[in-house]
C-alpha positions, 0 to 999 in steps of 0.5 A: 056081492049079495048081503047074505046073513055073515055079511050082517054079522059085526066081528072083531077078531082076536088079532085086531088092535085095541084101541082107546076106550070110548067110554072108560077113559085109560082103558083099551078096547074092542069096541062092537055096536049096533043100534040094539047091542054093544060088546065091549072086550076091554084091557083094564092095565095096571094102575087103572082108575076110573074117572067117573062113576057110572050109573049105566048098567052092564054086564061083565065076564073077567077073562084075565086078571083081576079088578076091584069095583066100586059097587055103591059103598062096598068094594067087590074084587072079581077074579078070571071066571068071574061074571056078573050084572050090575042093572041101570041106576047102580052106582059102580066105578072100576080100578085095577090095583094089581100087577097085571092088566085085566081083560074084561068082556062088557056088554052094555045095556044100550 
Protein backbone atom coordinates (compact mmCIF):
# COMPACT_ATOMS: atom_id res chain seq x y z
CA UNK A 1 0.00 0.00 0.00
CA UNK A 2 1.72 3.73 -0.82
CA UNK A 3 2.18 6.09 2.07
CA UNK A 4 -0.02 8.71 1.47
CA UNK A 5 -0.38 11.91 3.82
CA UNK A 6 -3.42 10.10 6.11
CA UNK A 7 -1.16 7.18 6.73
CA UNK A 8 1.40 9.70 8.18
CA UNK A 9 -1.03 11.05 10.44
CA UNK A 10 -0.84 9.52 14.52
CA UNK A 11 -4.57 9.35 15.56
CA UNK A 12 -6.20 8.17 18.81
CA UNK A 13 -9.83 7.58 18.57
CA UNK A 14 -12.66 8.56 21.02
CA UNK A 15 -13.37 4.78 21.59
CA UNK A 16 -9.81 3.80 22.29
CA UNK A 17 -8.85 2.73 26.06
CA UNK A 18 -6.79 5.10 28.20
CA UNK A 19 -4.04 3.80 29.58
CA UNK A 20 -1.53 4.55 32.48
CA UNK A 21 0.20 7.84 32.25
CA UNK A 22 3.62 8.08 31.13
CA UNK A 23 4.49 10.93 32.71
CA UNK A 24 1.85 11.57 35.68
CA UNK A 25 2.00 8.42 37.76
CA UNK A 26 -2.02 7.66 38.81
CA UNK A 27 -3.48 9.19 35.79
CA UNK A 28 -4.92 7.69 32.49
CA UNK A 29 -4.17 8.92 29.14
CA UNK A 30 -3.97 8.71 25.54
CA UNK A 31 -0.91 9.29 24.75
CA UNK A 32 0.41 10.77 20.76
CA UNK A 33 3.85 11.36 19.89
CA UNK A 34 6.24 12.32 17.37
CA UNK A 35 9.78 13.59 17.40
CA UNK A 36 8.48 17.44 17.24
CA UNK A 37 5.05 17.00 19.04
CA UNK A 38 3.30 15.10 21.87
CA UNK A 39 -0.75 15.40 22.79
CA UNK A 40 -1.67 13.98 25.78
CA UNK A 41 -5.67 13.38 26.42
CA UNK A 42 -5.59 12.67 30.16
CA UNK A 43 -8.34 11.63 32.90
CA UNK A 44 -7.10 13.18 36.39
CA UNK A 45 -9.84 10.94 38.60
CA UNK A 46 -11.03 11.58 41.96
CA UNK A 47 -8.37 12.10 44.75
CA UNK A 48 -5.54 12.38 42.17
CA UNK A 49 -2.26 13.87 43.41
CA UNK A 50 0.89 14.37 41.65
CA UNK A 51 4.18 13.11 42.81
CA UNK A 52 6.31 15.10 41.71
CA UNK A 53 6.29 18.66 40.84
CA UNK A 54 7.26 19.76 37.27
CA UNK A 55 9.57 22.04 35.82
CA UNK A 56 8.55 21.08 32.20
CA UNK A 57 6.27 23.20 30.18
CA UNK A 58 2.72 22.43 28.76
CA UNK A 59 -0.13 23.69 27.51
CA UNK A 60 -3.70 22.55 28.90
CA UNK A 61 -7.47 22.76 27.60
CA UNK A 62 -10.05 21.18 30.57
CA UNK A 63 -12.59 19.49 28.66
CA UNK A 64 -14.44 18.01 31.76
CA UNK A 65 -14.33 18.47 35.31
CA UNK A 66 -12.33 20.45 37.14
CA UNK A 67 -8.30 20.45 38.91
CA UNK A 68 -6.53 22.69 40.91
CA UNK A 69 -2.69 22.99 40.33
CA UNK A 70 0.15 24.24 42.00
CA UNK A 71 1.53 27.33 40.15
CA UNK A 72 4.81 28.00 42.44
CA UNK A 73 3.06 29.38 45.70
CA UNK A 74 -0.49 30.04 44.32
CA UNK A 75 -2.76 27.58 43.99
CA UNK A 76 -5.18 28.21 40.68
CA UNK A 77 -8.56 26.01 40.35
CA UNK A 78 -9.27 25.63 36.57
CA UNK A 79 -12.90 24.75 35.24
CA UNK A 80 -14.30 23.06 31.63
CA UNK A 81 -13.38 25.58 29.29
CA UNK A 82 -10.54 26.51 30.79
CA UNK A 83 -7.26 26.60 28.64
CA UNK A 84 -3.90 27.87 29.59
CA UNK A 85 0.30 27.52 29.14
CA UNK A 86 2.53 27.04 31.79
CA UNK A 87 6.36 27.79 29.94
CA UNK A 88 9.54 25.79 30.61
CA UNK A 89 10.94 26.31 34.23
CA UNK A 90 7.56 27.15 35.79
CA UNK A 91 7.41 24.99 38.78
CA UNK A 92 3.46 23.48 39.04
CA UNK A 93 2.10 19.97 40.45
CA UNK A 94 -1.66 19.13 39.43
CA UNK A 95 -4.37 17.33 42.06
CA UNK A 96 -7.87 16.61 41.71
CA UNK A 97 -9.82 17.11 44.99
CA UNK A 98 -13.37 16.77 43.51
CA UNK A 99 -15.78 14.38 43.05
CA UNK A 100 -15.53 13.64 39.41
CA UNK A 101 -12.49 12.97 37.15
CA UNK A 102 -11.26 15.55 35.13
CA UNK A 103 -10.41 15.12 31.18
CA UNK A 104 -7.51 17.33 30.66
CA UNK A 105 -5.99 17.97 26.70
CA UNK A 106 -1.89 18.24 27.44
CA UNK A 107 0.34 19.05 24.66
CA UNK A 108 3.85 18.99 26.03
CA UNK A 109 6.82 21.10 24.87
CA UNK A 110 9.01 18.22 23.55
Amino acid sequence: MAETNLTKVHISRGDEKATPDKASTGALSRWLETDKQRLRVVTYPTGYEADHVCYDGHSFYITEGSIKMEVGEEVVEWKEGDAFIIPDDVPHRVFNPFASDAKVIVVDNV
